[in-house]
C-alpha positions as CSV (number, residue, x, y, z in Angstrom):
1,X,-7.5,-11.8,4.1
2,X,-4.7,-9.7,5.7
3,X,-1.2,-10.2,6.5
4,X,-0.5,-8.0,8.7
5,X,-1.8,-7.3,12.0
6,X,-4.1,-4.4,11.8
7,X,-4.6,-2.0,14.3
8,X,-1.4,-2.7,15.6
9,X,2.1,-1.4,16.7
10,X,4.8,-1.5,14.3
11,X,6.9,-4.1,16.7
12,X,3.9,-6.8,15.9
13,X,4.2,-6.5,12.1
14,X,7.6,-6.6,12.6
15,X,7.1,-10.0,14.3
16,X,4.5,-11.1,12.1
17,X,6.3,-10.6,8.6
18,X,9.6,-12.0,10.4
19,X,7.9,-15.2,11.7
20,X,6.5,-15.7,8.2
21,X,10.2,-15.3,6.5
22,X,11.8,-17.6,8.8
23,X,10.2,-20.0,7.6
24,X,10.3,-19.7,3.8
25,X,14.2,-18.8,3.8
26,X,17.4,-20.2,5.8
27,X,18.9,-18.3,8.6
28,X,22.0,-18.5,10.4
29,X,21.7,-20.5,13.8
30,X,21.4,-18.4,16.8
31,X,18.8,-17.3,19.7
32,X,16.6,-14.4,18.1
33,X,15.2,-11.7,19.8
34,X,13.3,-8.3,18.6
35,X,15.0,-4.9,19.9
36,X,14.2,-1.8,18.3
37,X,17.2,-1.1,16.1
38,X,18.0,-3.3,14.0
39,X,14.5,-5.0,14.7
40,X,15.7,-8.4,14.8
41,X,18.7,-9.9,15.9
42,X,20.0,-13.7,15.7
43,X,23.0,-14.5,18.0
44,X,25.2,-17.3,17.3
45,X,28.4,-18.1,16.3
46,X,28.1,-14.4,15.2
47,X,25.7,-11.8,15.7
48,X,23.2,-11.2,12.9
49,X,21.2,-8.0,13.1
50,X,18.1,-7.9,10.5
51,X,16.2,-4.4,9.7
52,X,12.7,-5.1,8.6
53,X,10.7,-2.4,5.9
54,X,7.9,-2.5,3.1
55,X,8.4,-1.8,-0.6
56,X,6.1,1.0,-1.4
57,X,5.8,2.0,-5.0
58,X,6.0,5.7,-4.0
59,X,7.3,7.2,-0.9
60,X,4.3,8.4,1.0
61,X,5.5,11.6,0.8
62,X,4.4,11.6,-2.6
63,X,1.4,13.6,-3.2
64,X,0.4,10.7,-5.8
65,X,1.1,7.6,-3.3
66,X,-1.6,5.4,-3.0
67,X,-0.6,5.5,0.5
68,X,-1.9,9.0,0.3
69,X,-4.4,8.8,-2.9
70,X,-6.5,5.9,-1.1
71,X,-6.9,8.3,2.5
72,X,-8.2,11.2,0.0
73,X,-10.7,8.9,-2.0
74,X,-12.0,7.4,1.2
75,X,-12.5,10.6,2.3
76,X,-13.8,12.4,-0.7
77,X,-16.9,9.4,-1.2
78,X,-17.6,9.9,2.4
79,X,-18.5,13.2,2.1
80,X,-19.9,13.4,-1.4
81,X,-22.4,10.7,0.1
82,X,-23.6,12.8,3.4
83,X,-23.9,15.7,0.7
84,X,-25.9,14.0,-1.2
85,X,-28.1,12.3,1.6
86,X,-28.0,16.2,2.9
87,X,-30.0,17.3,0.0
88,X,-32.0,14.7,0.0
89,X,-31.0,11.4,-2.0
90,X,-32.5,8.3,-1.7
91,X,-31.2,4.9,-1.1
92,X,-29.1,3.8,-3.3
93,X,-25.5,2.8,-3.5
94,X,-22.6,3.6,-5.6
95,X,-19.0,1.8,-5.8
96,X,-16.7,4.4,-7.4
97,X,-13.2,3.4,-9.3
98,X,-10.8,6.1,-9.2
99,X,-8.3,6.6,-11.6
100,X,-4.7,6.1,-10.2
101,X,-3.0,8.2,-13.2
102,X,-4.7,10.8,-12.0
103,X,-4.4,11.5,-8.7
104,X,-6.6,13.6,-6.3
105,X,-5.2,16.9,-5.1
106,X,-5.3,19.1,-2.4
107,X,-7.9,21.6,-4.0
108,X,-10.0,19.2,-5.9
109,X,-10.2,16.9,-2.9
110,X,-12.6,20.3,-1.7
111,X,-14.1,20.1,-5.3
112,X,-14.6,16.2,-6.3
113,X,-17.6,15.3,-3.2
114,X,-19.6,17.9,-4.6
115,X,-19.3,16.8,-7.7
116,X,-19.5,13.0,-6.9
117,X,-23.0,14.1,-4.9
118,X,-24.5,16.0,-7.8
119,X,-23.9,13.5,-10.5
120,X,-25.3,10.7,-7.9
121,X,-28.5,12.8,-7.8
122,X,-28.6,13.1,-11.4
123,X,-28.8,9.2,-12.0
124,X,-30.6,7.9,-8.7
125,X,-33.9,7.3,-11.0
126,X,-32.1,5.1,-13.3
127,X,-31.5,1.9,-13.7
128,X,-28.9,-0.3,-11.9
129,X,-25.2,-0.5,-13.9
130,X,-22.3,1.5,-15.0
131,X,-21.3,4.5,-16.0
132,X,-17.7,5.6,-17.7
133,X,-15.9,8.1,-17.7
134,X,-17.3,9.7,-20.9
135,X,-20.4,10.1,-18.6
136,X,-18.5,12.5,-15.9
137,X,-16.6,14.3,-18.1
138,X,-15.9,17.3,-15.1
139,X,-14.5,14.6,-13.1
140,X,-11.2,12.8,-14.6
141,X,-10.1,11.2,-11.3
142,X,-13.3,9.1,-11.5
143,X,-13.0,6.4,-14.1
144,X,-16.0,4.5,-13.6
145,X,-19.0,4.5,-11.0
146,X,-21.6,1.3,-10.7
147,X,-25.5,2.4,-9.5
148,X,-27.3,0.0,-7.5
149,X,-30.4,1.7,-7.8
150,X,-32.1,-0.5,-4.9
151,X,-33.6,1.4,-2.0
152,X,-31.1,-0.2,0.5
153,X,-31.9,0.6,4.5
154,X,-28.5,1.3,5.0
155,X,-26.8,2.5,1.6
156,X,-22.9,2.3,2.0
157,X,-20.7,4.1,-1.4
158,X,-17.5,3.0,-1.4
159,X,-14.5,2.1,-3.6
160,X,-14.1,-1.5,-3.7
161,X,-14.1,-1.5,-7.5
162,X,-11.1,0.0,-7.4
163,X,-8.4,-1.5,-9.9
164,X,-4.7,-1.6,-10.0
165,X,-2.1,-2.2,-12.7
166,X,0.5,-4.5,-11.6
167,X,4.3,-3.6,-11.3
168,X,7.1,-4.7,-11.9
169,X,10.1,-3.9,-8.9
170,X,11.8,-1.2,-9.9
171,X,16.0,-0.8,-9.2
172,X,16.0,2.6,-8.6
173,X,13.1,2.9,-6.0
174,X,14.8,-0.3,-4.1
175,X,17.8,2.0,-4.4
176,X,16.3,4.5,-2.9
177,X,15.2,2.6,0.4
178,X,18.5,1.0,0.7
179,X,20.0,4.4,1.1
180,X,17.3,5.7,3.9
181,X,17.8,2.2,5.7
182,X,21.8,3.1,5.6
183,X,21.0,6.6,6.7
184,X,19.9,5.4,9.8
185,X,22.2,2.8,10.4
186,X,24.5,4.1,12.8
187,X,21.5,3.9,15.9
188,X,21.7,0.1,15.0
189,X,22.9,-1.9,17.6
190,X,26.8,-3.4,17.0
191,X,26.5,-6.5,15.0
192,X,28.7,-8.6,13.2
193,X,26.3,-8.1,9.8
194,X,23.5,-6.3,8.9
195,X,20.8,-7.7,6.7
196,X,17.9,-5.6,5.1
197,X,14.7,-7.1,4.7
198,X,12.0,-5.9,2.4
199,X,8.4,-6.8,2.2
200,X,6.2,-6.8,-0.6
201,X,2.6,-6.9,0.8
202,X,0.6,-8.2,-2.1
203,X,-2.7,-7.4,0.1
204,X,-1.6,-3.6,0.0
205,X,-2.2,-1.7,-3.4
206,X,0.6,0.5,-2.6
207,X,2.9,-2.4,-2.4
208,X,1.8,-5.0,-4.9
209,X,4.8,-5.4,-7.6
210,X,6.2,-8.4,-9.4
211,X,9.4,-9.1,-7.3
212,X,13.0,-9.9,-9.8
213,X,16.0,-8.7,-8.9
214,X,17.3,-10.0,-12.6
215,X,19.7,-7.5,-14.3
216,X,19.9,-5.8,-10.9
217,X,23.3,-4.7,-9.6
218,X,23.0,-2.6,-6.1
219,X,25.3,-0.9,-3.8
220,X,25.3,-1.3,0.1
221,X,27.8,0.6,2.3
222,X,25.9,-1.1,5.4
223,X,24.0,-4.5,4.4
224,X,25.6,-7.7,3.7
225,X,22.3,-9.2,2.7
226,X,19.4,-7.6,1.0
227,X,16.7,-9.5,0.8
228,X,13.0,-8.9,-0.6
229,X,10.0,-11.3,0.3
230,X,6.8,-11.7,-0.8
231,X,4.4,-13.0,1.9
232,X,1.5,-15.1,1.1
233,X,3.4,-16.4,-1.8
234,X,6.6,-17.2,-0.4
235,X,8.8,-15.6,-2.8
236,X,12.3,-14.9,-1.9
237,X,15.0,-13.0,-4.1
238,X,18.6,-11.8,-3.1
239,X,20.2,-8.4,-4.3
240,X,23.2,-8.8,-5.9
241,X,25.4,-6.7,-4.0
């Protein structure tokens, strides 16, 4: 299941996550209409302008994002599976966890495939199940690694056993978009009021947090309204400003 559009332009998602909201929360009358900044606007008796943005744990500048982290795993069991094939593995297929604690860097992201490949051919003669970490102890951003031993016709590894620890929202990250949304507000169209809407994603690993805003006391300079929604589950909660 996906919430967003994939493959798409940002102006769609955009759409998409407003169209949901509309309907799970209130707004002001008025005709609406989609520009580029602020990304909506609802014009009535006043002139409502609403700028649309995802809660990400970690900026993706972060060199431990999962917004990053997931790119580098994808790409790290790609290649330690054509290394492996490349020396001459067999059939069989592997779904890897990673461990999000410890993230993949720049230089083991060069060392990790090899690694991945080796112990693969170490353990293709075995029997089907799991291995821990205790098993690969050279490799601490692998966690776990399940063998199908099966000699499938067209072996796929990937990561779907990856699991994640869910969050609770945190005040000093929502802070922190707040302040880049204000940043940038002065390419915002003139409006009466500006409101800030922020998506959590539940289908995004880099996104799914409990959503409170309980004991939360924020600052806007720009926004009349922050808002942050929870698609999927329908949950609104207001920022006290």
């Amino acid at each position: 299941m996906t919430l967003a559009p994939a493959k798409t332009t940002n102006r769609d998602i955009e759409e998409h996550y407003f169209g949901r909201f509309r309907n799970a929360y209130e707004l002001p009358p008025g005709v609406v209409s989609y520009p580029d900044k602020p990304d909506v606007l609802i014009k009535g008796s006043r002139t409502v302008g609403i700028e649309i943005t995802n809660f990400y744990l970690q900026p993706g500048s972060a060199p431990g994002s999962e917004q990053r982290q997931r790119e580098r795993r994808r790409d790290v069991v790609s290649e330690a599976h054509k290394l492996y094939l490349a020396r001459g593995g067999k059939g069989i297929e592997l779904t890897i966890e990673f461990d999000p604690l410890k993230p993949i860097t720049s230089v083991t992201r060069k060392t990790l495939p090899k690694a991945i490949a080796a112990f693969a051919a170490s353990i293709d003669t075995q029997r089907s199940g799991p291995f821990y970490g205790d098993s690969f102890p050279t490799m601490p951003q692998v966690k776990s690694i399940w063998l199908s031993s099966r000699d499938w016709p067209n072996p796929k590894w990937d990561r779907s056993g990856q699991v994640y620890s869910l969050e609770e929202m945190s005040a000093d990250r929502l802070q922190e978009i707040i302040a880049e949304k204000e940043s940038k507000s002065a390419e915002y169209e003139p409006c009466d009021a500006y409101w800030l809407l922020i998506v959590v994603d539940w289908i995004d690993p880099a996104q799914e947090q409990e959503i409170t805003t309980t004991g939360f006391k924020l600052a806007s300079s720009v926004f009349e309204k922050i808002i942050v929604y929870k698609p999927g589950f329908e949950e609104v909660v207001q920022v006290t400003l």
